[in-house]
Residue, then its C-alpha position, 0 to 999 in steps of 0.5 A: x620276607x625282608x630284604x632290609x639292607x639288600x640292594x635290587x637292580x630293576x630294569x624295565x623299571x618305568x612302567x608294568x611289571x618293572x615299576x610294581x617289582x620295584x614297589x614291592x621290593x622298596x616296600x620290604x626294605x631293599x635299596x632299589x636302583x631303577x633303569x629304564x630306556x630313557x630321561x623321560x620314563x624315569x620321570x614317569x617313576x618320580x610322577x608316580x612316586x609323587x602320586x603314591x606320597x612316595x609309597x615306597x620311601x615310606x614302607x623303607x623307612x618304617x621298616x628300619x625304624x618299627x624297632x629301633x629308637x634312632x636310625x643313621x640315615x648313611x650319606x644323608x646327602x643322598x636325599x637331595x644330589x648323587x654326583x654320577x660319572x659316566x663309565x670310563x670318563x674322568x671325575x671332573x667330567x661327572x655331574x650331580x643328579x639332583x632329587x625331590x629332596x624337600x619332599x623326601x625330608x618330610x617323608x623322613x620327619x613324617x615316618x619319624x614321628x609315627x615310629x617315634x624314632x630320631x633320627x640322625x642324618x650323616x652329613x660328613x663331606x661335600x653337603x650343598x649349602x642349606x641342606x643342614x638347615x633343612x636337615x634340622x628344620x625337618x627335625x633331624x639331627x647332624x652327625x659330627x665328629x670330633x676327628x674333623x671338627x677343628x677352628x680356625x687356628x686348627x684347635x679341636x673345638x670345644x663341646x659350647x662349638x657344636x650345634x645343639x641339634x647334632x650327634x658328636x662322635x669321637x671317631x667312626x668305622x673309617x677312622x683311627x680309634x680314639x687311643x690311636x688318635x690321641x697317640x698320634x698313630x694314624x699320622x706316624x702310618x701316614x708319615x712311614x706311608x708317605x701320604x703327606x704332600x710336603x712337610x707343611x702338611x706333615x707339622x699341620x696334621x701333627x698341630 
């Protein structure tokens, strides 16, 4: 059975029946959340995912790419930090967990090469510094798009502008589509909305 996609909360997750399910469940392609009691018996699961050569991050991985020739990795900063906010609590109040991500990039390269998959790396938003330079030293490639990508003056950049080892898109899922850009579509929503915080944003984003 496959379960590619599908998202399993374990509890109990540290240890004995908790921890196999877990491997049984990453291992058919499930995005697996852990829970334990405690800090120190998480660290028990990392130690053991070391010890396996992260068994479960692997069979995930070849899973998604034994018929495809490329894979998104969706929020690719997610191999190295997730910023956590305690239930009820402000979001300044968060903080950023932070994972063996040297270890899972080249579990990444590692699977890539054996599916002979490229692999492309969602790296939009807050990305840490470095981590698009690991990103492409373990052979992925960026993912840019031409929406958000602007110089210095404003002026969308030209193809010469972008890095070699990059994925460009015009738009995404989450964006206006290309006529409605060039049109100027979003921005007349966005002005009958009252999203913009003052006139110098408005004349910024029609520029």
């Amino acid at each position: 059975m496959s379960f590619i996609n599908q998202v399993a909360v374990v509890t109990g997750a540290s240890d004995g029946i908790g921890l196999e399910t877990v491997r049984l469940l990453a291992g058919a392609g499930a995005k697996v959340m852990l829970n334990a009691r405690g800090e120190a018996r998480l660290n028990q699961v990392i130690r053991a995912l070391r010890a396996t050569g992260y068994a479960p991050l692997r069979a995930s991985l070849a899973a998604s790419m034994r018929h495809a020739g490329a894979v998104r990795i969706d929020h690719a900063m997610g191999l190295q930090r997730l910023f956590l906010v305690p239930d009820g609590a402000k979001p300044t109040e968060g903080a950023y967990l932070h994972y063996p991500c040297r270890d899972q990039q080249l579990v990444v390269a590692l699977e890539s090469q054996r599916a002979q998959c490229m692999v492309v790396g969602e790296d939009l938003g807050t990305v840490a510094p470095g981590f698009r330079e690991a990103m492409a030293d373990a052979g992925a490639l960026s993912y840019r798009v031409l929406y958000f990508e602007r110089g210095w003056s404003n002026e969308v950049l030209r193809p010469q502008h972008f890095p070699r080892q990059a994925l460009v898109t015009a738009t995404t899922h989450d964006l206006p589509t290309l006529v409605g850009w060039w049109r100027g579509r979003d921005l007349e929503w966005r002005e009958r909305l009252k999203l913009f915080a003052g006139e110098s944003d408005k004349h910024s984003a029609w520029a």
